[in-house]
N, C-alpha and C positions, 0 to 999 in steps of 0.2 A: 475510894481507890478502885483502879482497875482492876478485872480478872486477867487471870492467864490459862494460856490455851496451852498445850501439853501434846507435844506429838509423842505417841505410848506405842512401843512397838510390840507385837504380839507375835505368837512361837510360829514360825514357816511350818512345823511338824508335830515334835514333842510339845506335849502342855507344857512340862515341866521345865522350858526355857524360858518360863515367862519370870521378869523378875520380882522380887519381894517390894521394890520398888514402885514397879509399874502397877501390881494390884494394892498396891496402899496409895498410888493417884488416884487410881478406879472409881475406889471404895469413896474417896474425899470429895473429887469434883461435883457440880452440880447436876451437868451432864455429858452423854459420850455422844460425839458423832460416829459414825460407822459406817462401810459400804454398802455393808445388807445384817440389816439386823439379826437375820434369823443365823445365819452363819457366828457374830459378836454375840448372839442371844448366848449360845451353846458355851462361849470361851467364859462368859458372866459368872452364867451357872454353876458350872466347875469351882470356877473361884467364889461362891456364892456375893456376886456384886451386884447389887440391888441396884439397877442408877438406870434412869432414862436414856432409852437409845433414839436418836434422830439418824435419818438416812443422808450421807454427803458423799456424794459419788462422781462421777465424771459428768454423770448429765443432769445435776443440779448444781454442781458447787459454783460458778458463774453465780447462778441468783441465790443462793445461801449464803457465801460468803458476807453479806453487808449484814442479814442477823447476827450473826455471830459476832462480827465486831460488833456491834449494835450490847448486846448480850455483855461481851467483854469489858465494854466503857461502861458498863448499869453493875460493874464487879462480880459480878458469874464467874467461876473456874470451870476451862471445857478440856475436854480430853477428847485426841482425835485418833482413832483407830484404825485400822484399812482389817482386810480378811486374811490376810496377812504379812509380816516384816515388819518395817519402818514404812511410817506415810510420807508419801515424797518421792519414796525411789522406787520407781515405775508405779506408780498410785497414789490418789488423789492426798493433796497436801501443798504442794507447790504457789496455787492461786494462793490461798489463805494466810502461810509464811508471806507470800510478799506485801497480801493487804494489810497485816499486822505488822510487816517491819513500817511501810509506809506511816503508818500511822501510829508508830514509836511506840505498841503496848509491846505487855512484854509474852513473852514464849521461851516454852523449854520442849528441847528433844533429849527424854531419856536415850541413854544404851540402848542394845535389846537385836534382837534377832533382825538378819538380812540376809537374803539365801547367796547372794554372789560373793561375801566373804570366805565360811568355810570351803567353798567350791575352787575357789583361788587359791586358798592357803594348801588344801589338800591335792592340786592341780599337780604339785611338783614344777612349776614353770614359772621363772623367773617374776617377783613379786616386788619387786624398789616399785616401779613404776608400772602402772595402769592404765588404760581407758576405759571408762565403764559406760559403755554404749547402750544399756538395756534393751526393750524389744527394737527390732527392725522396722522402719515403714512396711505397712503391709504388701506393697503394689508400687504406689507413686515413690519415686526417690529411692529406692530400695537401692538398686543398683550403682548410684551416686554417694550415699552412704558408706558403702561395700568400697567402694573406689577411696572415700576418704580414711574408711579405718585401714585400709591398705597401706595409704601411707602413713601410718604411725607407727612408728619405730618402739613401741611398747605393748606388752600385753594386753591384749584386746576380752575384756568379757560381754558376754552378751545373752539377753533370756530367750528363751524361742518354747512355743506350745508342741506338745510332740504331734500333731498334724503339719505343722511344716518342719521340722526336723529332718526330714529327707534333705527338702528344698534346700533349705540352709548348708547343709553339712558341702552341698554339693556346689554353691556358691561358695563358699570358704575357701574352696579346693581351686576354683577359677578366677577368685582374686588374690588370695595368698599364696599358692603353688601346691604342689604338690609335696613338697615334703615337708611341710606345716606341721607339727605337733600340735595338739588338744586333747584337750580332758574334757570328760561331758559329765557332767553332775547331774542327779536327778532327785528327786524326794529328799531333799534334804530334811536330816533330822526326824524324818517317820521311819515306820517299820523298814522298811523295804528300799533304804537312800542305798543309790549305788553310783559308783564313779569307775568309769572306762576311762584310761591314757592310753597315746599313739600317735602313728599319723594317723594325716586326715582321712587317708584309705581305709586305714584300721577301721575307722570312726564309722565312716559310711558304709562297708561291708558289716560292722557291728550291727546299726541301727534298722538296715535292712531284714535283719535273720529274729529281731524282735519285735514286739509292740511296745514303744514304750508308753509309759503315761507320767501323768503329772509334768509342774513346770521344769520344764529344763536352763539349766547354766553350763553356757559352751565359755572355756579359756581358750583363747589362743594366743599360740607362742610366735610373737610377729617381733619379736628381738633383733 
């Protein structure tokens, strides 16, 4: 029989998001892929999960992927990790879902931790309907993007690193207008998660007066 491969989400913050689930695939699989070991080394430990780490990242998974199937159809069970969230959203997972639906084995995505959900929930702004855009083009297309989330008539989420945090805040402001609402998320689920609501002025006078760090989740209210 074949293995299955297990996308295992891991905590964006707290350990202790991780579920009872996801460390009892851990502990069972054969082995983890991971984006960098030494960061999954740390999360192992904690949970004391003894299991081989291989590195699957943006600039291998292209030529890994066919092990792994490979691996799969020879019955191996794999778990695939990222350094944090779900793999898949915004981080490496997408190639290997399609090379295994292609090829009818089977796969399972636990539950589990994603920073753009509590960010949205706790936004205060309107949640039926979404777009969830994740990071921006860095350069190329950016501006074309910008123009397409413009026109969607629903909530816009999106991640952005706090070095272009300025940038962004102040695109938002020149494609959406000026009296935009959003909420900025940061650190979710560690020590120190904080959320700012406002306008987008709010927002951008906020971000100016501090440093922020860690990954950010911008909501906006394009209702």
């Amino acid at each position: 029989m074949s293995g299955i491969l297990y996308f295992v989400p891991t905590p964006v913050g707290n350990l202790e998001d991780m579920t009872f689930r996801a460390v009892r695939i851990l502990k069972e699989v054969d082995y983890i892929l991971c984006e960098d070991t030494r960061t999954s080394g740390k999360l192992l430990k904690h949970y004391e999960i003894a299991k081989p780490l291989k590195s699957y990242h943006l600039h291998n998974e292209h030529s890994y992927t066919q092990k792994v199937i490979s691996d799969l159809q020879n019955g191996q069970n794999i778990a695939l990790i990222t350094d944090a969230g779900t793999p898949g959203i915004s981080d490496p997972g997408y190639l290997l879902a399609k090379a295994i639906a292609d090829e009818n084995l089977e796969m399972q995505c636990l539950p589990g931790s994603t920073a753009f959900v509590p960010a949205l929930v706790i936004s205060g702004l309107p949640n039926n309907e979404f777009y969830f855009a994740g990071f921006l083009p860095p350069k190329k297309g950016r501006q074309t993007k910008l123009k397409q989330l413009a026109a969607e008539k629903k909530t816009i989420i999106l991640y952005e690193s706090p070095h272009k945090i300025n940038t962004c805040l102040e695109q938002i402001k020149e494609f959406f207008g000026d009296e935009t609402k959003v909420s900025l998320s940061r650190e979710i689920s560690k020590k120190f998660e904080e959320t700012k609501r406002g306008t987008i002025d709010e927002l951008i006078a906020f971000s100016k007066t501090k440093t922020l760090k860690g990954e950010i989740v911008l909501v906006v209210n394009n209702v």
